[in-house]
C-alpha positions as CSV (number, residue, x, y, z in Angstrom):
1,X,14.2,22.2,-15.0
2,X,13.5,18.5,-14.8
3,X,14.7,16.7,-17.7
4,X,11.6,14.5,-19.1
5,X,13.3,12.0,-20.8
6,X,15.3,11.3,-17.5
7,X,12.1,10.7,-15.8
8,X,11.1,7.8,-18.6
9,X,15.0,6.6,-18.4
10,X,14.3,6.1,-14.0
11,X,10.7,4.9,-14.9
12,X,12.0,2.1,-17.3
13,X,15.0,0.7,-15.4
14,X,12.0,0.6,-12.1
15,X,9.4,-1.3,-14.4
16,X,12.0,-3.8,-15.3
17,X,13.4,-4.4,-11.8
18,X,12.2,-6.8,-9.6
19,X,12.9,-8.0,-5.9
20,X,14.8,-10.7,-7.3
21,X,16.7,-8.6,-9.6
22,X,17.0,-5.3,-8.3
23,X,18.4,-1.9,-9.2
24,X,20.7,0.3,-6.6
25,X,18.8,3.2,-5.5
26,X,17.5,5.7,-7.5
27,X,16.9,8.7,-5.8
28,X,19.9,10.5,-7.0
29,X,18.5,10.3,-10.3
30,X,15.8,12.0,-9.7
31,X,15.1,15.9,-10.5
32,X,12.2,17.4,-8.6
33,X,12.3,15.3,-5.5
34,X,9.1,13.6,-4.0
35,X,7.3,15.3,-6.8
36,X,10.1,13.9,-9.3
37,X,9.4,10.4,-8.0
38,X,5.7,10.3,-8.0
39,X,6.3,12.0,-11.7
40,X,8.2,8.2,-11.8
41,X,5.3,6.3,-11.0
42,X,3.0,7.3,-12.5
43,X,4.8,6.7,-16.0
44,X,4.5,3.0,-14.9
45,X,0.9,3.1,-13.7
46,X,0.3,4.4,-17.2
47,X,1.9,1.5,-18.8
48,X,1.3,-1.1,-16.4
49,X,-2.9,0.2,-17.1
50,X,-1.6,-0.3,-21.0
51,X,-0.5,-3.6,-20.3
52,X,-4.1,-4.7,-19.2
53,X,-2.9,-5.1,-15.2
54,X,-6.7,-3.5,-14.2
55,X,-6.4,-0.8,-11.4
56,X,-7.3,-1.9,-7.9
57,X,-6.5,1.0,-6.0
58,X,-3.9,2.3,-3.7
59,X,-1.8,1.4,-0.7
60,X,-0.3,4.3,1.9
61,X,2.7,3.6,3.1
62,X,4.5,5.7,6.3
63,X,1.5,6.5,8.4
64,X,3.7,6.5,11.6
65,X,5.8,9.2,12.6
66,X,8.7,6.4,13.4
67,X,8.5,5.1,9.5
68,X,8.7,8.6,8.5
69,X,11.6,9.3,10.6
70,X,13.3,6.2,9.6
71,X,12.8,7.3,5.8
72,X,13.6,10.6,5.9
73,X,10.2,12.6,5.5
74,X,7.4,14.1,7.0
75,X,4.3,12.2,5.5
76,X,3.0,8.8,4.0
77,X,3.9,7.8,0.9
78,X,1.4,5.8,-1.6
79,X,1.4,3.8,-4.6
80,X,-0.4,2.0,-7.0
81,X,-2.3,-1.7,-6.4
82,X,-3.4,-3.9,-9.3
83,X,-5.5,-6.9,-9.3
84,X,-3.4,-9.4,-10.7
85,X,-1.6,-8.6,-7.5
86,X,-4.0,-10.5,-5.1
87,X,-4.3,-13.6,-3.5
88,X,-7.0,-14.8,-1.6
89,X,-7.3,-15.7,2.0
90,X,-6.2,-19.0,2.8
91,X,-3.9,-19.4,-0.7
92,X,-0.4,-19.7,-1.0
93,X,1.6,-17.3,-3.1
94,X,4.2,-19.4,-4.8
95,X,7.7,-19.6,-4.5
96,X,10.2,-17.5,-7.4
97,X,8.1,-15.0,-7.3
98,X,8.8,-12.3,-4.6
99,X,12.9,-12.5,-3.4
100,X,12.1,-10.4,-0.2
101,X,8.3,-9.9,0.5
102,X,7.5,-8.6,4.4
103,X,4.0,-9.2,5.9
104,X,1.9,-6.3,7.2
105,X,-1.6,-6.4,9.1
106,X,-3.8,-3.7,7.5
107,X,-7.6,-2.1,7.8
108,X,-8.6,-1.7,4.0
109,X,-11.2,0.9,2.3
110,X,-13.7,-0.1,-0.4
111,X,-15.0,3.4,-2.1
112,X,-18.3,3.4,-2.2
113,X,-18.9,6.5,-4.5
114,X,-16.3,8.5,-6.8
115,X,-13.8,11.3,-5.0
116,X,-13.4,13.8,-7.2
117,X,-12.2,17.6,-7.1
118,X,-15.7,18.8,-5.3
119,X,-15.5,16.3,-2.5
120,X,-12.3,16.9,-0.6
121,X,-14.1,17.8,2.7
122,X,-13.0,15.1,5.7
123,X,-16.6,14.4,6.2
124,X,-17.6,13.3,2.3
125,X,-14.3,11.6,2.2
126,X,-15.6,9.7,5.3
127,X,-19.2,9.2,3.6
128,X,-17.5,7.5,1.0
129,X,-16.1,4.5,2.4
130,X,-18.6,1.8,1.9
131,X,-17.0,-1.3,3.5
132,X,-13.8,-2.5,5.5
133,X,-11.5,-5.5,4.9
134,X,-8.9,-7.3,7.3
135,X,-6.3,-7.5,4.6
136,X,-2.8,-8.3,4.6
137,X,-0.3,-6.5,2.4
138,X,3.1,-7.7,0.8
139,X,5.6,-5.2,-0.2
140,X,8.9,-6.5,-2.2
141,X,11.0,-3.8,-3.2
142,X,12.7,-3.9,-6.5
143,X,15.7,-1.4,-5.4
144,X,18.5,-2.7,-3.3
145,X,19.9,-1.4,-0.5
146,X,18.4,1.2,2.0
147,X,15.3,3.4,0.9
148,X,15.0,7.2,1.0
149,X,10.9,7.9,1.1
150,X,12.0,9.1,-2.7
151,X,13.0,6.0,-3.7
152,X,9.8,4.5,-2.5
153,X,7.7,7.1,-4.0
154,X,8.9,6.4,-7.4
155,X,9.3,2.6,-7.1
156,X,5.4,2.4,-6.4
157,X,5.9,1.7,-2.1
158,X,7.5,-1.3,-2.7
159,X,3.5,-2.9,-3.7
160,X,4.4,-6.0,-4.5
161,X,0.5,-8.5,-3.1
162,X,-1.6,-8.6,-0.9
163,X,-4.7,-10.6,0.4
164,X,-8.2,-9.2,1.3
165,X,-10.0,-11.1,4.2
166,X,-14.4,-11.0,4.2
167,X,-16.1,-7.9,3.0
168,X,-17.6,-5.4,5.7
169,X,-20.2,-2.9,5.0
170,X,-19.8,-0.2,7.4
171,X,-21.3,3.6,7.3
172,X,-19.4,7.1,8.3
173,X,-20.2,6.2,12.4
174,X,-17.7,3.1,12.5
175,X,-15.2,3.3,14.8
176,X,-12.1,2.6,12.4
177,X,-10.0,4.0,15.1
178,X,-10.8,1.0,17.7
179,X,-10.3,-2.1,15.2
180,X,-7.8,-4.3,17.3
181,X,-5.4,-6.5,14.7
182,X,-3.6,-9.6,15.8
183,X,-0.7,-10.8,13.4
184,X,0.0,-14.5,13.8
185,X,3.2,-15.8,12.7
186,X,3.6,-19.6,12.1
187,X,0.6,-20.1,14.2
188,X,2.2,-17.9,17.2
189,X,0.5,-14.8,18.0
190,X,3.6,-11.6,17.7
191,X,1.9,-8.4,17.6
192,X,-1.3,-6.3,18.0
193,X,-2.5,-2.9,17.3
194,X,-4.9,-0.5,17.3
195,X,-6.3,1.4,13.7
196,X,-5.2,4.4,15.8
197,X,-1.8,3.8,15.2
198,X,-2.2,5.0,11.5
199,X,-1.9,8.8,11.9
200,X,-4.7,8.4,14.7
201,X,-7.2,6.7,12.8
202,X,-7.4,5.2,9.0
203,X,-9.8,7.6,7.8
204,X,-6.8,10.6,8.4
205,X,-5.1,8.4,5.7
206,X,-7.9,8.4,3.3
207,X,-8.4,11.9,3.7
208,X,-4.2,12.6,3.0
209,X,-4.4,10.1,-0.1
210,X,-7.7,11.5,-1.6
211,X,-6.4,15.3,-1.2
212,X,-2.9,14.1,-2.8
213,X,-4.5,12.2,-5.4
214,X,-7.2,14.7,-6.7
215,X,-5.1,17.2,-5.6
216,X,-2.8,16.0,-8.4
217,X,-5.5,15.4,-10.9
218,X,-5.9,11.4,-10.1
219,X,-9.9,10.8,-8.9
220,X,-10.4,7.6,-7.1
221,X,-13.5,5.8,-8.0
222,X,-16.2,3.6,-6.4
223,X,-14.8,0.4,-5.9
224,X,-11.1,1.3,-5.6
225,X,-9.6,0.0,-2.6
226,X,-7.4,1.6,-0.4
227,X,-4.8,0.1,2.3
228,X,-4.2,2.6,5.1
229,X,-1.0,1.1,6.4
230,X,0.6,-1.7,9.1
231,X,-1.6,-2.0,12.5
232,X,1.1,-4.0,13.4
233,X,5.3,-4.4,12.9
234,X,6.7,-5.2,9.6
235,X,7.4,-9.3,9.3
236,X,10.2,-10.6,7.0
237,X,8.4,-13.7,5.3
238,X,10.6,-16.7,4.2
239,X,9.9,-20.0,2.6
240,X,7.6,-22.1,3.9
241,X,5.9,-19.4,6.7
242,X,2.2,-18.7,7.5
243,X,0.5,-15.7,8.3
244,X,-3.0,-14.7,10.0
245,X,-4.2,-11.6,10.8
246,X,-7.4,-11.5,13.4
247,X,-9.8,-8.4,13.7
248,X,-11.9,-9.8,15.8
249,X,-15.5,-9.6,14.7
250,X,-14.1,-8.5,11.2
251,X,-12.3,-11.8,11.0
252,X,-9.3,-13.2,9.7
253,X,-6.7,-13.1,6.7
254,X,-4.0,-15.6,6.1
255,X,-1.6,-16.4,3.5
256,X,1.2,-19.1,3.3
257,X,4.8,-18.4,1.1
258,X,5.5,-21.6,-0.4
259,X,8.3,-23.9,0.9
């Protein structure tokens, strides 16, 4: 049987981490598995939420077979986004802060009603998304080393910022499927994709997250956010770089990592 106090001993040496002074990984540590590591994190949601850090909702990580083949599982992984985490469009997040942050184009969720235990059906989950963002998201991991999908589990997916772009109101017949997402890179267009690329359409990753989370006892409220994973490939950001993400009629999202 999993040892509690083992969990709180993983949890704390996570919470204190960061990506510039990391911890090896963890996963060998951990009793229980997946179910171990989310155990994990959710010991530092509950004290980051004591620590006045305000809950903004979720990100999904692995929403490609390939990422879930590269990390050794069979489904997303998600963790926990808090407001003191974003910057807005246009900023520049500072330097000393992040050691290793990537760049990731993303379609975000805004909740337009509560999800709780009586609303797990695909349609209400879709009836509850209430607007869209073009958003970019920032993971920095604070474990060194290659990742299991354990390790990222407990170590919150690697959520580290992110930036929304404008607010969209949108209703159940959107096509989230079709958004197209150009990353820029220092001004130079690298990638595009499609919102199909995240297990066929973002709403499939709302729908995993809300059954996973209520599923668990966690309901996810109006106005929670939710980012339904990379359109486009990963980016390794360095000093001095400049990102912009274009959805076309959604508009763009840009960030700069100081020099």
């Amino acid at each position: 049987m999993p040892d509690p106090a083992a969990f709180v001993t993983v949890a704390e040496r996570l919470r204190r981490a960061s990506g510039r002074e990391p911890v090896a990984s963890v996963h060998a540590d951990i009793d229980g598995g997946m179910a171990g590591a989310y155990v994990i994190q959710a010991i530092n949601r509950q004290q980051w939420l004591a620590e006045n850090r305000g809950l903004a909702g979720y990100k999904v990580a692995f929403t490609t077979k390939e990422s879930q083949e590269l990390f050794g599982t069979n489904e997303p992984v998600y963790g926990t986004l808090f407001k003191d985490m974003r910057f807005e469009s246009g900023g520049t997040i500072p330097s000393g802060i992040l050691a290793a942050p990537k760049v990731e184009g993303e379609i975000v969720f805004e909740l337009g009603t509560d999800i709780t235990s009586d609303d797990l059906d695909p349609q209400t989950i879709r009836a509850a998304i209430a607007a869209i963002y073009p958003a970019l998201e920032i993971p920095d991991s604070p474990i060194n080393g290659k990742l299991t999908a354990v390790d990222m589990a407990a170590a919150n997916a690697a959520a580290a910022a992110y930036v929304l772009g404008k607010r969209h109101p949108v209703d159940s017949s959107f096509d989230f499927a079709g958004i197209k997402l150009t990353m820029k890179h220092n001004d130079a267009a690298v990638s595009s994709g499609l919102g199909s690329v995240c297990m066929g359409d973002p709403v499939n990753v709302l729908i995993w997250l809300a059954q996973t989370l209520v599923g668990s006892g966690i309901p996810m409220r109006r106005g929670q956010i939710v980012f339904t994973g990379s359109l486009v490939p990963i980016i390794s950001a360095a000093p001095g770089d400049t990102f912009e993400a274009d959805a076309g009629e959604l508009g763009t999202v840009g960030i700069r990592f100081a020099a």
